[in-house]
C-alpha positions in Angstrom: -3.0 180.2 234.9 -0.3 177.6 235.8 -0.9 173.8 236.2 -1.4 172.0 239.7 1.9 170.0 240.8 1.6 167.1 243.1 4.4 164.8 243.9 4.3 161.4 244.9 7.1 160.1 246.6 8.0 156.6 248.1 10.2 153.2 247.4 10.4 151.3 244.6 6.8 149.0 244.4 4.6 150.9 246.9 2.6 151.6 244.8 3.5 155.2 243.0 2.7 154.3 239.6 -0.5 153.0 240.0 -1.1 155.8 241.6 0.2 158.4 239.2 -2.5 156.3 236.3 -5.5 156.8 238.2 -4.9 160.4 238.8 -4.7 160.7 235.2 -7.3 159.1 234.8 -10.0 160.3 237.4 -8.7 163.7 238.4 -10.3 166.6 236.4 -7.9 168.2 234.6 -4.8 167.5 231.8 -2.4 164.9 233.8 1.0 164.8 232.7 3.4 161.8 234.2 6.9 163.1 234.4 8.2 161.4 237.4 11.3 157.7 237.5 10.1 156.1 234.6 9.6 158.8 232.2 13.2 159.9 233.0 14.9 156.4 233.2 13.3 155.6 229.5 15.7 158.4 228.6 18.8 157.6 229.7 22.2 156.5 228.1 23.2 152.8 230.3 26.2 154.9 231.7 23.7 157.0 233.9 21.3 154.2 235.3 19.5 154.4 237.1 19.9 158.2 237.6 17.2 159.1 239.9 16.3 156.3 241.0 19.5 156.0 242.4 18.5 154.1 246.4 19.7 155.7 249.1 22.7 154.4 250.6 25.6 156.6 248.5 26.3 152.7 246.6 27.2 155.1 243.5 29.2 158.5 244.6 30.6 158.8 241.5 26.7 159.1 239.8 25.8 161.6 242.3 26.3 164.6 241.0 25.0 163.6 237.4 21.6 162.5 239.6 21.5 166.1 240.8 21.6 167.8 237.5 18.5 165.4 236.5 16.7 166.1 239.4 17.1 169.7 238.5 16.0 169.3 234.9 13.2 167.3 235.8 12.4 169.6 238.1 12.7 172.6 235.7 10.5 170.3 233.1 7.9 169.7 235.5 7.7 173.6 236.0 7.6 174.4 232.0 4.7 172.3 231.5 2.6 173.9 234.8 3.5 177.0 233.4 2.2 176.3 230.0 -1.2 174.8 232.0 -0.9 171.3 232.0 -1.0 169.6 235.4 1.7 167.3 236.5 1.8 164.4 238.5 5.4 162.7 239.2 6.2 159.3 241.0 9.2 159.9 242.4 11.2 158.0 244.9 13.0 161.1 246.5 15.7 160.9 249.3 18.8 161.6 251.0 20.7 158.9 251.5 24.0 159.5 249.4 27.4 159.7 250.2 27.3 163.4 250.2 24.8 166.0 250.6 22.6 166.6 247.4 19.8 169.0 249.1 17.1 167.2 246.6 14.2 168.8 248.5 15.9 172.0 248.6 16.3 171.8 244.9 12.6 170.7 244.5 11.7 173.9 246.9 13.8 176.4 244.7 12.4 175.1 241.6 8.6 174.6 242.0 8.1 176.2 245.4 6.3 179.7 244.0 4.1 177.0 242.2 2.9 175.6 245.2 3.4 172.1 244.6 1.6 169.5 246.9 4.1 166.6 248.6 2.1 163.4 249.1 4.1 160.9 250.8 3.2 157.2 249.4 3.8 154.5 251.9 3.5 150.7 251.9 3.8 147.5 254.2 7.1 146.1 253.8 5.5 143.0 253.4 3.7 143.9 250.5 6.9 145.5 248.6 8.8 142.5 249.1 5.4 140.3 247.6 5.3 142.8 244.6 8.7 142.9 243.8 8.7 138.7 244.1 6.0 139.0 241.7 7.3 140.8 239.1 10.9 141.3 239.7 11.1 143.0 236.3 14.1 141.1 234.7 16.4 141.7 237.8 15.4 145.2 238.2 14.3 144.8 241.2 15.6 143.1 243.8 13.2 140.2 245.3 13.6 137.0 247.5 12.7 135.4 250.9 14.0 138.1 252.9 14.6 141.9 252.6 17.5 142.3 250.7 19.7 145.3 252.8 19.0 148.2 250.3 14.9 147.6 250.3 14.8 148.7 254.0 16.7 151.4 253.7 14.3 153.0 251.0 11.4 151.8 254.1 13.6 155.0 256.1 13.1 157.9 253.5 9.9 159.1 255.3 11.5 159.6 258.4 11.4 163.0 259.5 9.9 164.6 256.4 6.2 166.5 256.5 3.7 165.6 253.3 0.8 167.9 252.5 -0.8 164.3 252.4 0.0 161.0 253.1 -1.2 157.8 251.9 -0.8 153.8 252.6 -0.8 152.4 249.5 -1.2 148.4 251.5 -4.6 149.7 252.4 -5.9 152.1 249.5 -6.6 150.9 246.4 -5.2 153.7 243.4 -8.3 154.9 242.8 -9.3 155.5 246.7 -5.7 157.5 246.8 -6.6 159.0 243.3 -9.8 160.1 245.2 -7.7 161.8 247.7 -5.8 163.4 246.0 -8.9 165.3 244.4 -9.7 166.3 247.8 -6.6 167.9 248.4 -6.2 169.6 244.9 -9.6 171.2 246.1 -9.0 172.1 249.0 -5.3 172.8 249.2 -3.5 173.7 252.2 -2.7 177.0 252.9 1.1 176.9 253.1 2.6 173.7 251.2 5.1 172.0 252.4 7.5 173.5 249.2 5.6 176.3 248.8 8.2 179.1 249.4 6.2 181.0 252.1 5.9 177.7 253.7 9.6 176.6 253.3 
């Protein structure tokens, strides 16, 4: 029996992370975190910051190397539901790049007979910008008085997308949305958003 998928997508600081820990550590089952961080912790300095590339197409000439890690993660994240663990991965998906990538497509093709569940992770503005002030992680992350220009465009990657679940990480605590979660997983939709039947 495969491992149960769910994918938690949203901006930098909204709270993904967090979320991802408590899953692991208050959802039954064996959590595996393979989602930004795990992937940027592998990468050579001439790919950063691969995936979490923000939308915007800043970087066309990293584009296509941030496809072929999608799809590896992707295809990662499938080996290890195959061999029965579950996965949870924060991911900040979009897209926003100079050219078409078809990210969710890819997602879709690669874990879609898996029926992964697609939990959107939102978050005031106003609390992004007070996290990211907070610990701007050596320059990592951009911070300051005012939205800087590429913070609101990562506020735009919900638009127009469907989740199995969403979930506003300024007024949850992790383990509330952890808690959620768990009520999805057991009671999952019928059709998945990247389920293929679904598609």
């Amino acid at each position: 029996m495969s491992g149960r998928i769910v994918i938690l997508t949203g901006a930098p600081r909204a709270g993904k992370s967090s979320l991802a820990r408590a899953v692991q550590g208050l959802v039954p089952g064996t959590w595996l975190n393979l989602g930004v961080d795990l992937m940027a912790g592998a990468l050579p300095e001439a790919l950063m910051p691969g995936i979490g590339l923000r939308p915007g197409g800043e970087r066309p000439d990293l584009e296509p190397a941030v496809l072929g890690l999608y799809r590896a993660l992707f295809q990662t994240i499938r080996a290890h539901a195959l061999e029965g663990f579950d996965v949870v991965a924060d991911l900040g998906l979009h897209e926003d790049y100079s050219g078409p990538l078809a990210i969710f497509a890819a997602l879709a093709t690669a874990l879609g007979d898996l029926a992964p569940l697609l939990v959107g992770i939102e978050c005031d503005l106003d609390d992004i910008m007070r996290r990211r002030n907070a610990d701007p992680r050596q320059g990592l992350y951009l911070a300051g008085d005012t939205p800087p220009a590429p913070v609101l465009r990562w506020q735009a990657i919900h638009q127009g997308r469907d989740y199995d679940l969403r979930l506003d990480m300024s007024r949850l605590g992790p383990e509330e949305g952890a808690a959620r979660i768990a009520a999805l997983l057991a009671a999952p939709p019928a059709h998945p958003v990247l389920s293929l039947s679904g598609a």
